[in-house]
N, C-alpha and C positions, 0 to 999 in steps of 0.2 A: 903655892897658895891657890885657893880656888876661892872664887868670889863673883857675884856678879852673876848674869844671864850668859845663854850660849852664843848668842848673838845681838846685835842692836849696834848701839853708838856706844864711841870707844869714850871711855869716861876716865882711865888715868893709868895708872901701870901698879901694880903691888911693892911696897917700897922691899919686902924681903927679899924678892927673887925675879922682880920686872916683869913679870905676869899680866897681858891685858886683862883688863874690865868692862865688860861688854853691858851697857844697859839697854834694856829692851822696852817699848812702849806696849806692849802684849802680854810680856812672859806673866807677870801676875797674874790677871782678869783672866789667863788661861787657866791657869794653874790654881782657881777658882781663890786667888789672895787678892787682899785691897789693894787695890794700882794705888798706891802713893809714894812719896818718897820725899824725907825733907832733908835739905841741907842746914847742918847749924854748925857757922862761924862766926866770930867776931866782923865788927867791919873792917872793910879795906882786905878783906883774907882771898878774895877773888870770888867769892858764891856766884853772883854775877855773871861773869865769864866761865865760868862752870856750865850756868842755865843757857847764856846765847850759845856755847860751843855745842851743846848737848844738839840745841834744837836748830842747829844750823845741820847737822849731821842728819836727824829724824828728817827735816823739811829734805835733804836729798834723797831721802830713802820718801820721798812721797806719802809722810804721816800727819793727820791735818793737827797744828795746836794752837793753844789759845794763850797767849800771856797778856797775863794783869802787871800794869805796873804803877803801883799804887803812890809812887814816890814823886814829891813834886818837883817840878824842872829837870827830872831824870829823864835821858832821851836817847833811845836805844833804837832808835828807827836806822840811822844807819846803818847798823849790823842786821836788822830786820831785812831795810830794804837789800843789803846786798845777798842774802836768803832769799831773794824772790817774794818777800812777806809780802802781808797787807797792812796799814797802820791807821787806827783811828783817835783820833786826838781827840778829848772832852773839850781844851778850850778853843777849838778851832768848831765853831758851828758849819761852814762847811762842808768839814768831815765827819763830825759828830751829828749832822742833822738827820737825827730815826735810825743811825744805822740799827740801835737795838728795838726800834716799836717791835711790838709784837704783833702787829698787820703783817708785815713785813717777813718776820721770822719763823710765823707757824703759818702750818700748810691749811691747817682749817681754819675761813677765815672768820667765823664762829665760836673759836676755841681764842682767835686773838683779838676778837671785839670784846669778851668776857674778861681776859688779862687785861686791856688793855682800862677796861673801867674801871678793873679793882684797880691797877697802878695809881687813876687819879686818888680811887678815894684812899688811898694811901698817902700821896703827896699833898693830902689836906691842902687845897687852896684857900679854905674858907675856914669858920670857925667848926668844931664839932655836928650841933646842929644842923648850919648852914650844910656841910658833907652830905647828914642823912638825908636830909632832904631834896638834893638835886642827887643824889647815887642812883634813882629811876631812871631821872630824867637823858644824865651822860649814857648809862646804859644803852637806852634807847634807841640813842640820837646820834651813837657809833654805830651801833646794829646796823641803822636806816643807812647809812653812811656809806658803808661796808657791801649794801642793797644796791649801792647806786654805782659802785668801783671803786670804792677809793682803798687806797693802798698804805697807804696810814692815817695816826691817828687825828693829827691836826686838821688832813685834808678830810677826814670822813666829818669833821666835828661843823666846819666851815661846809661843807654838803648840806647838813643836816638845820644847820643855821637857815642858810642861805631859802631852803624850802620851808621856814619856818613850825620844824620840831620843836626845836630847842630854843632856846631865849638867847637873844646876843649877848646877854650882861654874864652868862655863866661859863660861855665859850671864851668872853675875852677874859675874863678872871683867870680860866686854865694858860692861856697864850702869852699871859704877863709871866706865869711862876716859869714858863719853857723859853721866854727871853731874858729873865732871870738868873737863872739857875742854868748853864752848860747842861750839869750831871743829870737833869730831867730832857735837857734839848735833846740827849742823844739818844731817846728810849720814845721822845716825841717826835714825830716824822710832821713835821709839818709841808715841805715843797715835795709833790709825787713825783719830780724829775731826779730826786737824789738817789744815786747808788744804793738799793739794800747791801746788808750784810752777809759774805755767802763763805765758810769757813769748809772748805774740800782740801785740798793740799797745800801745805808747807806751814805757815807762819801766820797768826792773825797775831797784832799788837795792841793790844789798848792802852794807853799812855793818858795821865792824868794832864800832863803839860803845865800850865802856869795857873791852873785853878786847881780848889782846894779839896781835898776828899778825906770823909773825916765818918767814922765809924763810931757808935755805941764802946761807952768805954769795957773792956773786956769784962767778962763776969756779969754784965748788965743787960737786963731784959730790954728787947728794942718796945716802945710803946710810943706809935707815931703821935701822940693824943699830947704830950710834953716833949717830944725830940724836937730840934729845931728845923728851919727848913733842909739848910747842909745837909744833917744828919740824914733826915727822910729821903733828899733826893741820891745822897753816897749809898745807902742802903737799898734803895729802891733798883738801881746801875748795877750793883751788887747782884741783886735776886735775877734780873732780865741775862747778864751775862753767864750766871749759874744754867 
C-alpha cells in the first residue's frame, strides 16, 4: 500500500500490509495543494488522540501549530503542556488578557490600531447609531494611544482618555463588554505587563474552558447588527485567531 507523504509524523500503519503513514505539515503547500485535511468519525472513535499524537510528534520536529478547541470543559492542556505547548484559556482572564489584540500581534503598529477599531465597531457596544457615531472618535483615540506606547488596546484607550481625546463614557462603555465577555477580554489587552502571544515552535492551545462560544448557526450570514453579544464576541476571537 502506498499512502500518505514521504515523510512527517507517523499517523497509523496500513491495515493490508502494515505500511507506515507518514503525514507531512509541508508536503501540500509544496506540492502547490490545499494544506488541509479532516478527520471524520463518530464520537468516542479517538479523532482527538489522532490530532494530540499528530502534533505532539510535529512540535518535535519543531513545527509551529495552533489548536482551537472549541468544546466546552474539554481540557487537553495536559497533553499540550507535556508537548512543551503554550495554553491560553478564554475563561481565565489572566491568561486570556490581549493575548489576541492586535497591538500586540501585528508588527505595524498602525495596521493594528486600524483592526483593532474595526474589532470594536464590530463588538457593537452600543446601539447602531451610537457605533457610527463614536467609530471616529475610538479610531482616533487608539491611533493617539498607540503615539504615546501603548501596547494594547485597553492601555492605548485609557492613554488617550486620560489626555482628554476621547470621552470617559465611551471608553468605559468598551471596558464593561471586555469585563463581560472573556471571548472579547482576550483580543482586549487591557494590563501592558501581560505576556503577548508569540506562536514560533511546537504547540499554541486555545481552549474555550468553562465559557461558552457559540457561532452563526451554519448556512447563516453573520450580521453583527442582530447577532447577539456571545455570538459577536465568538466570532470576533474567531477572525483575530484566523
Amino acid at each position: 500500500s502506498r499512502v500518505g507523504d514521504e515523510s512527517g509524523a507517523l499517523f497509523g500503519f496500513t491495515e493490508r500490509d502494515g505500511q507506515p503513514v507518514y503525514i507531512s505539515n509541508a508536503a501540500a503547500s509544496a506540492g502547490d495543494a490545499s494544506p488541509l485535511m479532516i478527520i471524520a468519525a463518530g464520537t468516542g472513535s479517538g479523532k482527538t488522540t489522532v490530532m494530540q499524537w499528530t502534533a505532539h510528534q510535529w512540535a518535535l520536529m519543531k513545527v509551529a501549530q495552533v489548536m482551537l478547541d472549541p468544546k466546552r470543559d474539554s481540557d487537553l492542556e495536559p497533553a499540550v503542556r507535556a508537548s512543551s505547548g503554550n495554553v491560553v484559556s478564554f475563561d481565565e482572564f489572566a491568561s486570556s488578557d490581549g493575548a489576541l489584540d492586535p497591538l500586540r500581534f501585528n508588527r505595524d503598529p498602525s495596521v493594528g490600531a486600524a483592526l483593532a477599531s474595526d474589532m470594536i465597531s464590530r463588538i457593537r457596544p452600543w446601539t447602531q447609531y451610537e457605533t457610527q457615531q463614536h467609530e471616529t472618535a475610538i479610531a482616533y483615540a487608539i491611533q493617539y494611544g498607540v503615539s504615546r506606547g501603548a501596547q494594547a488596546t485597553g492601555q492605548a484607550l485609557k492613554l488617550a482618555e486620560a489626555d482628554g481625546v476621547i470621552d470617559a463614557e465611551i471608553v468605559a462603555d468598551i471596558f464593561k463588554v471586555a469585563e463581560s465577555y472573556p471571548m472579547f477580554r482576550a483580543t482586549f489587552g487591557i494590563n501592558p505587563e501581560s505576556p503577548s502571544l508569540t506562536v514560533s515552535e511546537g504547540i499554541t492551545l486555545f481552549k474555550v474552558g468553562r465559557t461558552q462560544f457559540e457561532l452563526p448557526p451554519v448556512g447563516a450570514q453573520f450580521d453583527p447588527a442582530t447577532a447577539s453579544p456571545l455570538v459577536r464576541t465568538s466570532v470576533n476571537l474567531l477572525r483575530m485567531i484566523v
